[in-house]
N, C-alpha and C positions, 0 to 999 in steps of 0.2 A: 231736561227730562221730557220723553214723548210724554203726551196727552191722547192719543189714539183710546179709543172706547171705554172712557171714562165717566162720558156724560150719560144722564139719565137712565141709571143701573135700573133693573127691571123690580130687584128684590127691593128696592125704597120706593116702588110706584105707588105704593098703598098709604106711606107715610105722608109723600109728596103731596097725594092732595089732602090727605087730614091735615096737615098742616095751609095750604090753598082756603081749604073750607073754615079754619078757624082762625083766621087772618085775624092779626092785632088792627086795633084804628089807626097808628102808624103809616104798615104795610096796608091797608087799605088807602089811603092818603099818598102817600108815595106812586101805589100803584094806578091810582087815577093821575098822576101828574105825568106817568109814562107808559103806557097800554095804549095803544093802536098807533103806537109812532110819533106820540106827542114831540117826546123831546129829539130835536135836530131828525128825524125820521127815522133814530134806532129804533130797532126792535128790543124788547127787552117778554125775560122769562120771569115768571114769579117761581119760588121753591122750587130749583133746577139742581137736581144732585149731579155733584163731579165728586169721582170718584165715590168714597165711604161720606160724603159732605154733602147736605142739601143748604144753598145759599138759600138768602132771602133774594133778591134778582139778579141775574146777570144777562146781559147784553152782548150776543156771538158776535157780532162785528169787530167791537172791541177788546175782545175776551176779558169784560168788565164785570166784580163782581159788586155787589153794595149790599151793605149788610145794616141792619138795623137793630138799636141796643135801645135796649130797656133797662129796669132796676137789676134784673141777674148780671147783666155785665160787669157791672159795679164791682161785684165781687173779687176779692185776690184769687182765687182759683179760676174763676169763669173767665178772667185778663188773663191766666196765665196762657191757659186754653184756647182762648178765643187766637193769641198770640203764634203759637205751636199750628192751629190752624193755617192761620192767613201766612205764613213761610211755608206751608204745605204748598200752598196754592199757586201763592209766586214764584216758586219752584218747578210748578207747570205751566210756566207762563203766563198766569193768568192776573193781574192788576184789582187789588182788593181794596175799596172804601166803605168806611163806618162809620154812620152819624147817628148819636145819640135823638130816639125816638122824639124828643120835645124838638125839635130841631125841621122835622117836616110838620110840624104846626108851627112856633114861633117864628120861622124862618123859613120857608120851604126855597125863594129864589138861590139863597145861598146854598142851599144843597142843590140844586139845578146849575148856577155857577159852576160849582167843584165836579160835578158829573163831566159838563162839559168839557174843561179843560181836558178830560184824559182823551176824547174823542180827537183822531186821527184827521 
């Protein structure tokens, strides 16, 4: 499936950064571990819509997206969801990882590991 003008739809720019500006501790945490090229010198986006979808980061080099779960994940409907999403995505060719929010505080090397691996 193309991906041609997908990315950052004009009509979620307003969402985009309401979501940016009420960053969980998580995605604040994560995003100081990758903002200005930290990790291996990708670039990464916070709250970047593809298509009808705004991720939590993705990274254009890679066409990497990483998503970050809290207690609503949890849910049978929000897996169901979250599920139906992420095959949207890899259907655009785009490479989707999820770690559970407690996970860039207990662990954050391990989520840096995992990132890495997909890196080309």
């Amino acid at each position: 499936m193309k991906n041609a003008n997908v990315h950052s739809k004009k009509a979620l720019r307003y969402i985009r950064k309401e979501l940016r500006n009420k960053s969980t501790s998580a995605e604040i945490a994560f995003w100081n571990m990758v903002k200005n090229r930290k990790l291996e010198g990708r670039k990464f986006r916070r709250q970047h819509s593809i298509d009808n979808y705004i991720v939590d980061f993705y990274c254009p080099s890679e066409k990497l997206i990483i998503e970050l779960d809290g207690n609503p994940h949890g849910e049978y409907f929000k897996i169901s969801e979250d599920i139906k999403r992420d095959e949207y995505l890899q259907k655009l060719g785009f490479t989707v990882l999820r770690f559970e929010n407690k996970f860039v505080f207990q662990d954050p090397e391990y989520i840096t590991k995992e990132v890495i691996k997909i890196f080309k």
